[in-house]
C-alpha positions as CSV (number, residue, x, y, z in Angstrom):
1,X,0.0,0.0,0.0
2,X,1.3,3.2,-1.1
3,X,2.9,5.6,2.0
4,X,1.2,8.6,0.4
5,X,-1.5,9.3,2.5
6,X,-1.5,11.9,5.2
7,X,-1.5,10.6,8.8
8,X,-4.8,12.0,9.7
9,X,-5.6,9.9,12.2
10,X,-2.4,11.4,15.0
11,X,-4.6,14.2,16.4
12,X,-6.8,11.7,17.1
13,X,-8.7,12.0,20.6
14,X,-9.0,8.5,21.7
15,X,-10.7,7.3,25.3
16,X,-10.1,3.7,25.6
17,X,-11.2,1.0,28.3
18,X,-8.2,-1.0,29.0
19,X,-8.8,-4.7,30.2
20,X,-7.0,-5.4,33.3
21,X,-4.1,-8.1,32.9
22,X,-5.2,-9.5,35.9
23,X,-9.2,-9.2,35.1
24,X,-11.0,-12.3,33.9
25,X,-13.4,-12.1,31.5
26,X,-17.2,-13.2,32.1
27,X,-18.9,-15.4,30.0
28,X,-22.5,-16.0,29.2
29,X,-25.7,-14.0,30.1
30,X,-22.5,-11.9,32.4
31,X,-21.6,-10.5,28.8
32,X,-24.5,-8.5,28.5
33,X,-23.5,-4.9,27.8
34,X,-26.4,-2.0,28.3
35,X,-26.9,1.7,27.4
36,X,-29.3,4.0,26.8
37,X,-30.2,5.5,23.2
38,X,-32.2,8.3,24.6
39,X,-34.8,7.9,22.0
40,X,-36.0,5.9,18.9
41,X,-33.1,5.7,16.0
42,X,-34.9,7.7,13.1
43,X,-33.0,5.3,10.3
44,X,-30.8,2.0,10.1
45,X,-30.6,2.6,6.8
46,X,-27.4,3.2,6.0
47,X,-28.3,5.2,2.8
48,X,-30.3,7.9,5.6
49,X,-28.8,7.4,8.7
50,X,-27.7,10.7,10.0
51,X,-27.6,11.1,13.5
52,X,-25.8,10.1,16.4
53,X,-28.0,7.8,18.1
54,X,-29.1,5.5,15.0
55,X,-24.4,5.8,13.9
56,X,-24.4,4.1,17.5
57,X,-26.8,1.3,17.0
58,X,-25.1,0.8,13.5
59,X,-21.6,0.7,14.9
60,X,-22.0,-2.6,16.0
61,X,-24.2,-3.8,12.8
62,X,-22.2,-2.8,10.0
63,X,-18.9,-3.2,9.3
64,X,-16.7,-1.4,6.2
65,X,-14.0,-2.0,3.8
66,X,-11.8,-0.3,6.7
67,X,-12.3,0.1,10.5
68,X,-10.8,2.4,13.0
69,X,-9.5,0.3,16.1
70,X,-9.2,1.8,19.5
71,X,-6.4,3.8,18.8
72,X,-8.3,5.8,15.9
73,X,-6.1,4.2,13.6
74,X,-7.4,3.0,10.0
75,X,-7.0,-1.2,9.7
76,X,-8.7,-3.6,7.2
77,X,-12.3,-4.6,7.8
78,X,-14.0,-6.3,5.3
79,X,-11.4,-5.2,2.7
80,X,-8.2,-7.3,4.1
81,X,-5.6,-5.5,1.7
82,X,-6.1,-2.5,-0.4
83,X,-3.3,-0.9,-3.1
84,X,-3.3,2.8,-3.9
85,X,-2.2,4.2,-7.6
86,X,1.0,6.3,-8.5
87,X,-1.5,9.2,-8.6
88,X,-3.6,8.7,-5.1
89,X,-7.0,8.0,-7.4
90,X,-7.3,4.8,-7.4
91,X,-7.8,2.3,-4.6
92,X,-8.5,-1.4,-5.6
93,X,-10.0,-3.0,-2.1
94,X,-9.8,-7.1,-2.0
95,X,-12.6,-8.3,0.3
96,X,-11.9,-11.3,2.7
97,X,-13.0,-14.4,1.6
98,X,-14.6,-15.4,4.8
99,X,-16.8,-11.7,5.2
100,X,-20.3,-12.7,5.5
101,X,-23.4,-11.3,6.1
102,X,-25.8,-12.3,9.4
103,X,-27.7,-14.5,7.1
104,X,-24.8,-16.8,5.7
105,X,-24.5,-15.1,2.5
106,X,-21.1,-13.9,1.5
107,X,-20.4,-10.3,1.3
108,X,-19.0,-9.2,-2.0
109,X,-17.8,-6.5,-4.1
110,X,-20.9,-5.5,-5.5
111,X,-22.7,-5.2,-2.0
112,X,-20.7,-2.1,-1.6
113,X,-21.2,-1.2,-5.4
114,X,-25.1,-1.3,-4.9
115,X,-24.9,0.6,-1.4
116,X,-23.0,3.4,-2.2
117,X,-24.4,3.8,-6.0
118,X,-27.9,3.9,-4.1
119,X,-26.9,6.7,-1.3
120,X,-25.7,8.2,-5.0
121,X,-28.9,8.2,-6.9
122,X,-30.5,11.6,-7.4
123,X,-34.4,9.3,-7.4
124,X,-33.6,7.7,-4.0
125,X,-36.9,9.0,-1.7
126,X,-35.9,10.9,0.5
127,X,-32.8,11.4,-0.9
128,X,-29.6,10.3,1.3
129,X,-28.4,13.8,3.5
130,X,-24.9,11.8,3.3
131,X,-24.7,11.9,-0.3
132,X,-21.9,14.2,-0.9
133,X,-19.3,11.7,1.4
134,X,-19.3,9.7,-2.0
135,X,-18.6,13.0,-4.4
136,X,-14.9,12.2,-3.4
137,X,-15.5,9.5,-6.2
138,X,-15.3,10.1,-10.1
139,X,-18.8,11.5,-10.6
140,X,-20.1,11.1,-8.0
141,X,-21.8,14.9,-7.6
142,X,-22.6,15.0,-11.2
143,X,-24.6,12.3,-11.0
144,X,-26.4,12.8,-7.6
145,X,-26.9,16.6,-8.8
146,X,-27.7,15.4,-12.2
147,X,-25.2,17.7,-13.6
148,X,-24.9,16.1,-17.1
149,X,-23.8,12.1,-15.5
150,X,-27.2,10.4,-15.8
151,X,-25.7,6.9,-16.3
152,X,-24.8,4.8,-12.5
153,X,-22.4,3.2,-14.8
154,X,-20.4,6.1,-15.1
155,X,-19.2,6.0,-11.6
156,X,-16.1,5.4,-9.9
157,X,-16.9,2.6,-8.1
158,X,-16.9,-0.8,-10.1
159,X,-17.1,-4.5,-8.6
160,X,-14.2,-6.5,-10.9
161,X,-15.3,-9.7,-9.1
162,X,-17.1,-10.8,-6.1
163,X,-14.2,-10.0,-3.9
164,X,-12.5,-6.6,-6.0
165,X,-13.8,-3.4,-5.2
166,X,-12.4,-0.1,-8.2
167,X,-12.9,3.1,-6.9
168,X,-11.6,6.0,-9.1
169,X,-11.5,9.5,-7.3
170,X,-12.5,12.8,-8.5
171,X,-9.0,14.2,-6.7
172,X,-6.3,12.4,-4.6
173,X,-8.5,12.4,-0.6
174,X,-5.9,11.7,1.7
175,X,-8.4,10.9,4.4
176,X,-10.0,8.0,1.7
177,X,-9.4,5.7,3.7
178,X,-11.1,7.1,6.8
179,X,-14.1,7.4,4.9
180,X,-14.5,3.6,4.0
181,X,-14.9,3.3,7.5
182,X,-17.8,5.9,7.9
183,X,-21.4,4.5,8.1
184,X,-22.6,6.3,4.7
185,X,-20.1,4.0,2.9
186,X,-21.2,0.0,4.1
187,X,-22.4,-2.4,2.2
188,X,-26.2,-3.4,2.0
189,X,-27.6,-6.7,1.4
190,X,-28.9,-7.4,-2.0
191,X,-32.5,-8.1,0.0
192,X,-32.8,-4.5,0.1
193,X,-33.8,-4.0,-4.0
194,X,-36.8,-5.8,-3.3
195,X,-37.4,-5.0,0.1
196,X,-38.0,-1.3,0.9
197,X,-38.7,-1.9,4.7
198,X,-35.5,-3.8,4.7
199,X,-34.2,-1.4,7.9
200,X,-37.4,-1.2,9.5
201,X,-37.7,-4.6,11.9
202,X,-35.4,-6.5,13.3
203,X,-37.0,-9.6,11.5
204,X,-35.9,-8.3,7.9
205,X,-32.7,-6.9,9.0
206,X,-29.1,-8.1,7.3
207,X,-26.3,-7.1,8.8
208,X,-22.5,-8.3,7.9
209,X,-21.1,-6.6,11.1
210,X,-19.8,-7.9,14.8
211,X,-23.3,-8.0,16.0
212,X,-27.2,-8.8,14.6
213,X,-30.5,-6.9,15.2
214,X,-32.3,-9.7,17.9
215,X,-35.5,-7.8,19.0
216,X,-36.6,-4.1,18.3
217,X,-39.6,-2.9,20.4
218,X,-39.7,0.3,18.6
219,X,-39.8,3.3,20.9
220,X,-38.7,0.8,24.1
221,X,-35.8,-0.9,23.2
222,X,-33.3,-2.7,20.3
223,X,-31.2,-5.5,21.5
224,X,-28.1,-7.0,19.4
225,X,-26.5,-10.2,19.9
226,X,-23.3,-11.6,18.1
227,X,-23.1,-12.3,14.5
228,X,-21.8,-15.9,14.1
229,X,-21.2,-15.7,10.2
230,X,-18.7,-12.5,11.3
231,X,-14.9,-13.0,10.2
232,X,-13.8,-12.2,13.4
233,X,-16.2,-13.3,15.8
234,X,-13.8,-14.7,18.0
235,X,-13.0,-11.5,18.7
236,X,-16.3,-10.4,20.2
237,X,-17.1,-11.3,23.7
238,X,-20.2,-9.8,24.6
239,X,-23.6,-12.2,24.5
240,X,-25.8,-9.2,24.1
241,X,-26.2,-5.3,23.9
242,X,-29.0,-3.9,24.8
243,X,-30.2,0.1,24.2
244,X,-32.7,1.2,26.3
245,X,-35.0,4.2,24.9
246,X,-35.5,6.6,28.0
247,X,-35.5,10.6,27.5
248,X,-35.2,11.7,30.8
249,X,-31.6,12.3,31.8
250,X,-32.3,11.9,35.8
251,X,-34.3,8.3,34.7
252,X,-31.1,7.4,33.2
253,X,-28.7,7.9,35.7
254,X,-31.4,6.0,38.1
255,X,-31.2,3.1,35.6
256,X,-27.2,3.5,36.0
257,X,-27.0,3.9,39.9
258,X,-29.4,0.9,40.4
259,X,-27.5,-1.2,38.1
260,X,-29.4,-1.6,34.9
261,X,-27.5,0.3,32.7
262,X,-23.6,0.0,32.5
263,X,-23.0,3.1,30.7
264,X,-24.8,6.6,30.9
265,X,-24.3,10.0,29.2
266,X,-22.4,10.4,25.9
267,X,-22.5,9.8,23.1
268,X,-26.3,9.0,23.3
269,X,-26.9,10.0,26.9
270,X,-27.0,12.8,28.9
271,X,-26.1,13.7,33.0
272,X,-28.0,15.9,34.4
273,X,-25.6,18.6,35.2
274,X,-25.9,19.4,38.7
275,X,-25.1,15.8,39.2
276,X,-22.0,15.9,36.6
277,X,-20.9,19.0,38.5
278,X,-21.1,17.2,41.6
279,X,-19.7,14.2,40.4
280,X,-16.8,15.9,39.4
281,X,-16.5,18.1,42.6
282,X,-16.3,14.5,44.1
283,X,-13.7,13.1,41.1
284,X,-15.7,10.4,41.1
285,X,-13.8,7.7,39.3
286,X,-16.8,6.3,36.9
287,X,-16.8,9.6,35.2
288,X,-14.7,10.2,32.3
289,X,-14.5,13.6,30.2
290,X,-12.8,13.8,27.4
291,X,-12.6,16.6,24.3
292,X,-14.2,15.2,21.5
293,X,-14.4,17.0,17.7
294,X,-17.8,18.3,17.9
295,X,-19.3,21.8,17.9
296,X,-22.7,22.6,19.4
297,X,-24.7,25.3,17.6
298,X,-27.8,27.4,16.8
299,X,-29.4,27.1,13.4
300,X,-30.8,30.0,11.8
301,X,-33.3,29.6,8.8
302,X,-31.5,31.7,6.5
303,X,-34.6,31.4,4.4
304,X,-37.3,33.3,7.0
305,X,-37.6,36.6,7.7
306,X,-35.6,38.6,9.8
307,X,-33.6,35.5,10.4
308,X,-32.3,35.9,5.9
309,X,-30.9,39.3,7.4
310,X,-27.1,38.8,8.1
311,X,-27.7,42.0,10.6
312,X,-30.2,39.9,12.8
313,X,-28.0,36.9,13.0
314,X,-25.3,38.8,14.2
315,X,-27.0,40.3,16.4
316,X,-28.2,37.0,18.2
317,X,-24.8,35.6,18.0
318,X,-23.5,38.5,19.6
319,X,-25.7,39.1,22.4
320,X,-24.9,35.9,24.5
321,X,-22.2,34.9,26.7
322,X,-20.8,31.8,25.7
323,X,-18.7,31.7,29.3
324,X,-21.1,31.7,31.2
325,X,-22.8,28.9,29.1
326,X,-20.0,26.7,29.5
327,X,-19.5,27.6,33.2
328,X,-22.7,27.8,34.6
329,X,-24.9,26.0,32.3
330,X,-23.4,22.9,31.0
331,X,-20.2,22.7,33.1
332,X,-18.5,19.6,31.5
333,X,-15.2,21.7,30.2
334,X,-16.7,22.7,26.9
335,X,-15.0,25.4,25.0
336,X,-16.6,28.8,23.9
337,X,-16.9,28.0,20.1
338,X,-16.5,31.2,18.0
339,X,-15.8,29.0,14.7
340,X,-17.6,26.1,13.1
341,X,-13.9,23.6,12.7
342,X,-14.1,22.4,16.0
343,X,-11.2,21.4,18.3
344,X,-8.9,18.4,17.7
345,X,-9.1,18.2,14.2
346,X,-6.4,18.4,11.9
347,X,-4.8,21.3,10.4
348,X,-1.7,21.7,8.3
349,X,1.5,20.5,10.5
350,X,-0.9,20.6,13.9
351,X,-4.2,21.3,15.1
352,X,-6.6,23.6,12.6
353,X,-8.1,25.5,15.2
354,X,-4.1,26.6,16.6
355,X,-3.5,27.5,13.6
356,X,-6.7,29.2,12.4
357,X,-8.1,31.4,15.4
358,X,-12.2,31.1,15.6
359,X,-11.8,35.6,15.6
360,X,-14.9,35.8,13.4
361,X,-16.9,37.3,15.7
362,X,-16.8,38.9,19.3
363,X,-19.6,39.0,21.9
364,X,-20.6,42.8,22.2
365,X,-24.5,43.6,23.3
366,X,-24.0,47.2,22.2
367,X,-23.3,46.0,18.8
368,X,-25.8,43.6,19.0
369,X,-28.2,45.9,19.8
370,X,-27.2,48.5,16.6
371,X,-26.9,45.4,14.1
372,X,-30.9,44.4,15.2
373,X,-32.4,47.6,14.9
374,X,-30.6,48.2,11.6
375,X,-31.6,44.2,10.3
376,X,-35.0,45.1,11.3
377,X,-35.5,48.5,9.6
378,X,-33.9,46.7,6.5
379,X,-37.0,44.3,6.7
380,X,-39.5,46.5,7.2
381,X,-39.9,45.7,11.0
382,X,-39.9,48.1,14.0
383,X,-39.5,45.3,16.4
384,X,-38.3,41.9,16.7
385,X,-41.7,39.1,16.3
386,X,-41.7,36.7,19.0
387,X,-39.7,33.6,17.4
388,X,-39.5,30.1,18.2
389,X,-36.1,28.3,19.0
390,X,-36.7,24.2,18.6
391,X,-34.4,21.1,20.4
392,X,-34.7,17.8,20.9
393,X,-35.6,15.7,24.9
394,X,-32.6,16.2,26.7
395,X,-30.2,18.9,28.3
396,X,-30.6,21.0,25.4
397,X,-33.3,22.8,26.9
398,X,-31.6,23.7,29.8
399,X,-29.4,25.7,27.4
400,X,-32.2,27.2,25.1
401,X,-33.3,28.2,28.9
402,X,-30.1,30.2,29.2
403,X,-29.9,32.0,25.9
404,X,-33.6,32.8,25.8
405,X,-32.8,34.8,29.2
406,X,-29.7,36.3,27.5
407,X,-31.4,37.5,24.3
408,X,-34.0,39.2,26.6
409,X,-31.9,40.8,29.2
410,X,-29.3,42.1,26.3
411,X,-31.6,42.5,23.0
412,X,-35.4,42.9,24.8
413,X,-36.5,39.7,22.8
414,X,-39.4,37.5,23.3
415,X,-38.3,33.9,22.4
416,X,-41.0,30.8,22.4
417,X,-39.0,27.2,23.7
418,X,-40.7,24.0,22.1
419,X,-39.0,20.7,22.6
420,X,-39.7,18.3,19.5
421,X,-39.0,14.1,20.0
422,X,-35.8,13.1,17.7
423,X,-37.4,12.3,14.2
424,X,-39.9,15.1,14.3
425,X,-36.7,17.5,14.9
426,X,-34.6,16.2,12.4
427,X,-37.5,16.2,9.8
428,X,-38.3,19.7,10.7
429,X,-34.8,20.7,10.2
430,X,-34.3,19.3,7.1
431,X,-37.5,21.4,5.7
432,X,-36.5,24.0,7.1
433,X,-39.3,24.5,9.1
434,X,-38.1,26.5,12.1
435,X,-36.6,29.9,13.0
436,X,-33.8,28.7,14.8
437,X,-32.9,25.3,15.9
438,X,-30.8,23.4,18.1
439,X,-27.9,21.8,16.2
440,X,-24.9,19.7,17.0
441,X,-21.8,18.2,14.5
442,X,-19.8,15.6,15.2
443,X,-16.4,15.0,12.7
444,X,-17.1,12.0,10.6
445,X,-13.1,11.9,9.8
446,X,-10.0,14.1,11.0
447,X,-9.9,16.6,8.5
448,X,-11.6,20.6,8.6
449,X,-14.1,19.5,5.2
450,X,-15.6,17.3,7.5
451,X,-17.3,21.0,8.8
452,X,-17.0,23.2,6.0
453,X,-18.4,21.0,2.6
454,X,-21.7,20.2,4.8
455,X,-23.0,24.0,3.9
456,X,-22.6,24.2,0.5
457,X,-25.7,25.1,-1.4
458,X,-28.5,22.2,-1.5
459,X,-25.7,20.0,0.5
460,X,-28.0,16.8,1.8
461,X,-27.1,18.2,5.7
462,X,-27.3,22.0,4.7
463,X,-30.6,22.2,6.5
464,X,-30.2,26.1,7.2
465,X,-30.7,27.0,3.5
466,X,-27.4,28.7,2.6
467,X,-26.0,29.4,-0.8
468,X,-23.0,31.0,-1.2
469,X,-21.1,30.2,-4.7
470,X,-17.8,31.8,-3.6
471,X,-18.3,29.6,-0.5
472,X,-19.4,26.7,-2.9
473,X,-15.8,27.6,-5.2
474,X,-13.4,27.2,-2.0
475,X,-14.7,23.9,-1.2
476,X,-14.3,22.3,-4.4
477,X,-10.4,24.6,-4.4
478,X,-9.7,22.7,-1.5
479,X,-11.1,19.2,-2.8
480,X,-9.3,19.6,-6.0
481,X,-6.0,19.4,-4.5
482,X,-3.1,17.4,-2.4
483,X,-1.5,20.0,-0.9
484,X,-2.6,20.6,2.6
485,X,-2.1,24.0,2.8
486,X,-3.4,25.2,-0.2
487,X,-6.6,22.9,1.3
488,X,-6.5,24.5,4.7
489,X,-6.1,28.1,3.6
490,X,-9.0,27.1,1.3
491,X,-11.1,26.1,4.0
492,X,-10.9,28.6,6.7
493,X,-11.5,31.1,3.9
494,X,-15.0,29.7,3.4
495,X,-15.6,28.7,7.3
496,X,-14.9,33.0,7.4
497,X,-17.8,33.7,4.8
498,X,-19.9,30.9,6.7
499,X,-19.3,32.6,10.1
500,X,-17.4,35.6,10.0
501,X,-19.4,37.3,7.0
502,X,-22.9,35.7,7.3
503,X,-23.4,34.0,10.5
504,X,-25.2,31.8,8.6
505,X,-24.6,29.8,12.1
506,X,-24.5,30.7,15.8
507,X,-21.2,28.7,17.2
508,X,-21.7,28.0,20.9
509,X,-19.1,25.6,22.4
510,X,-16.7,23.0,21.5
511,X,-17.8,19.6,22.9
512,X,-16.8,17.2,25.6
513,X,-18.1,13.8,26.3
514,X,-19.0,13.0,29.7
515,X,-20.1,9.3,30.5
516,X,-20.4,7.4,33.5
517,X,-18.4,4.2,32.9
518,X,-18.8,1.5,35.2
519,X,-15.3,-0.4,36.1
520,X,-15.9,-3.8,35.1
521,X,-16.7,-2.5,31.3
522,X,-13.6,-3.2,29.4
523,X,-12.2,-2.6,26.1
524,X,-14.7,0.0,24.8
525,X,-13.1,2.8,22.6
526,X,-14.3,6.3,21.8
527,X,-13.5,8.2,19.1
528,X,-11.7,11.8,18.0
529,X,-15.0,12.4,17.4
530,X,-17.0,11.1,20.7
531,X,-18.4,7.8,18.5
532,X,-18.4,4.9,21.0
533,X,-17.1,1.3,19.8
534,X,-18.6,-1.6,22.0
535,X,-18.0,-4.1,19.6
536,X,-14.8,-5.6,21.7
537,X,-16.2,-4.7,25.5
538,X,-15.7,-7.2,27.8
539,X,-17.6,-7.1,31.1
540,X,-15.0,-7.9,34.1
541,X,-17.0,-8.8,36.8
């Protein structure tokens, strides 16, 4: 395998259970790992997943060409060698022999030609929000844009036999390989083009990872249990995971403290935070807090009125005090976020956000207060309408709480808090109907485009409606080339117009996760980017 790709994967931010050398591992109904979702996954499609709690579920379902193991670094998964081209544009994967699927069938080539050619198709209803992950391949937006490739066949991506994957990229993508190991990109079962509902009970559900779907009581609970036709199911210890669906943070840490969950908070979970503050006040050894590449943010409709005024946007980004949010409010470490790029990612010879200062913007209420009344008279409005800001069950509203007080202490504004359950949220999002929305966004690999391509215009996860074409020409700048600072400098010139010109966005803080772990769980992993592996946990009790 070629040397040529960048070492992405070094910045990584990697919490990992170690197992004890003098721990001894359980065995039976004792390997029964639990956890709570929160709420019902919206998709286990593959093709529409999009949210953290349904990547969770999937984690231990699906499995890619690559992995990433509990150091964040990239090893074969089903693909057990791969070779790279002189030129960084072609990848030829060659799939294990013994990779199957749950059912017994083999998994082959042109499962992952059919998966990925599907999240591809412009017809697909709804269409996938994770489409433009596969426009790193030869054609791949042309054809899902229908920009003059009508023909599937013209795609980089080309089965040479059951077990020989061809992609051809667009450009050389030094994080390629980090990508075959993101959800959007695993295979799916040939059952699926004749079974729509293919990912909607657990009866009709093919998986080729570590685990299979056993039961799904939807809106209660999804169990999984291990996958005996998986190449490496010697590897996996666990008898049985089982997700609990229960939307109240204080239920959840009951369920933990009394013993029937082994895991609580992130990345599905919340603690209540006058418990986490006490808990850390007490350094209570369960809890573990780690900084994770994620960025938690207001939406703004740029499509509604005032909210299309870049004036108004300001103003509300301006008016609050992100310190005392992360101090007061959620008091878990988080950083005041004045950029989109979160922490821990990537830059050029360290991390981006060293190297490119989140200075877009500084909180200033007299400003604020000038920028409103000046958005306002450029809409025609005297005074600012009573709006509605929108979140999902959890913490979140303790936050909307916050900044509702702040924007009517410092701007005199009368703000409406509705909570929405999971799927109603995320469709109301993606329709754009809502003034200004709770948002969250987690890295998917260790690299700034992870952030900045996801708001170019009609971008499958642009779901604030805006369209920039200078914004749109730096992101296909910085995909068009191998040089990493060319592709950085490219980047935080459009995450400038995103934030710094148009706060198109209102940045709040910089993520942490905070779980309560407890001590006989070994061998989990989490991610740069907060994602929890429990494939490999042991339970030591």
């Amino acid at each position: 395998m070629k040397k040529k790709l960048l070492v992405l994967v070094s910045l990584m931010l990697v919490l990992t259970g170690v197992l004890s050398a003098c721990g001894k591992s359980g065995s039976g109904a004792d390997q029964e790992f639990r956890m709570n979702l929160t709420t019902e996954p919206p998709s286990l499609d593959v093709s529409q997943a999009q949210d953290q709690v349904s990547f969770t579920v999937l984690t231990g379902l699906f499995e890619g060409l690559t992995r990433l193991d509990a150091t964040g670094k990239v090893v074969p998964g089903v693909a057990e060698k791969w070779e790279v081209s002189d030129d960084s544009k072609k990848y030829t994967f060659h799939l294990r022999s013994d990779a199957k699927w749950s059912n017994g069938d083999p998994v082959t080539a042109q499962d992952f030609e059919y998966s990925w050619k599907r999240t591809l198709d412009p017809n697909l209803n709804p269409p996938a929000p994770y489409a433009y992950q596969l426009y790193y391949i030869k054609n791949g937006a042309k054809y899902n844009t229908k920009d003059g490739v009508t023909d599937a066949a013209q795609l980089g991506v080309k089965a040479i036999d059951e077990k020989t994957l061809e992609v051809e990229l667009e450009n050389p993508t030094p994080y390629f390989l980090n990508l075959t190991a993101f959800f959007t990109l695993y295979p799916i079962h040939k059952s699926a083009q004749t079974n729509a509902n293919w990912a909607a009970e657990a009866k009709d559900y093919i998986s080729n990872g570590p685990f299979k779907m056993s039961a799904w009581k939807h809106g209660d609970s999804l169990e999984l249990v291990p996958n005996e036709n998986y190449w490496a199911k010697d590897e996996i210890k666990l008898s049985k995971v089982k997700f609990s669906m229960v939307a109240d943070a204080n239920t959840e840490l009951s369920m933990y403290q009394t013993g029937k969950l082994d895991w609580t908070g992130k990345p599905t979970g919340d603690i209540p935070v006058e418990q986490l503050d006490k808990f850390r006040k007490e350094n209570n050894k369960e809890l573990q807090i780690k900084g994770v590449a994620s960025t938690y943010y207001y939406n703004f409709n740029n499509e509604k009125k005032p909210f299309n005024n870049v004036k108004v946007r300001k103003a509300l980004s301006m008016a609050i005090n992100r310190t005392d949010i992360v101090e007061k409010v959620t008091k878990a470490g988080q950083v005041p976020a004045y950029g989109f790029v979160s922490t821990g990612i990537f830059g050029v010879a360290g991390e981006y956000r060293s190297e490119v200062k989140d200075d877009y913007f500084k909180e200033d209420v007299a400003e604020a207060k000038k920028l409103l009344a000046e958005g306002l008279q450029e809409e025609g409005m005297t005074e600012m309408p009573e709006f509605t800001l929108s979140f999902n069950e959890g913490l979140h509203k303790t936050v909307a709480e916050a900044i509702a007080n702040m924007w009517k202490e410092n701007l005199g504004v009368n703000v409406k808090l509705e909570v929405q359950e999971w799927k109603v949220f995320l469709k109301n999002r993606q329709s754009l109907n809502y003034d200004i929305a709770r948002a969250g966004w987690g890295a998917d690999y260790n690299d700034p485009m992870t952030f900045i391509d996801m708001f170019t215009t009609g971008g499958g996860n642009n779901d604030i409606g805006f369209k920039n074409t200078e914004y749109d020409a730096l992101v296909k700048e910085a995909y068009a080339t191998n040089d990493q600072k060319a592709r950085v400098d490219a980047m935080a010139k459009a995450e400038k117009i995103l934030i710094g010109d148009n706060q198109a966005i209102m940045p709040i803080y910089y993520y942490t996760s905070a779980q309560l772990i407890k001590p006989y769980v070994k061998n989990y992993s989490v991610d740069f980017s907060g994602n929890l592996d429990y494939s490999r946990i042991t339970i030591e009790k």
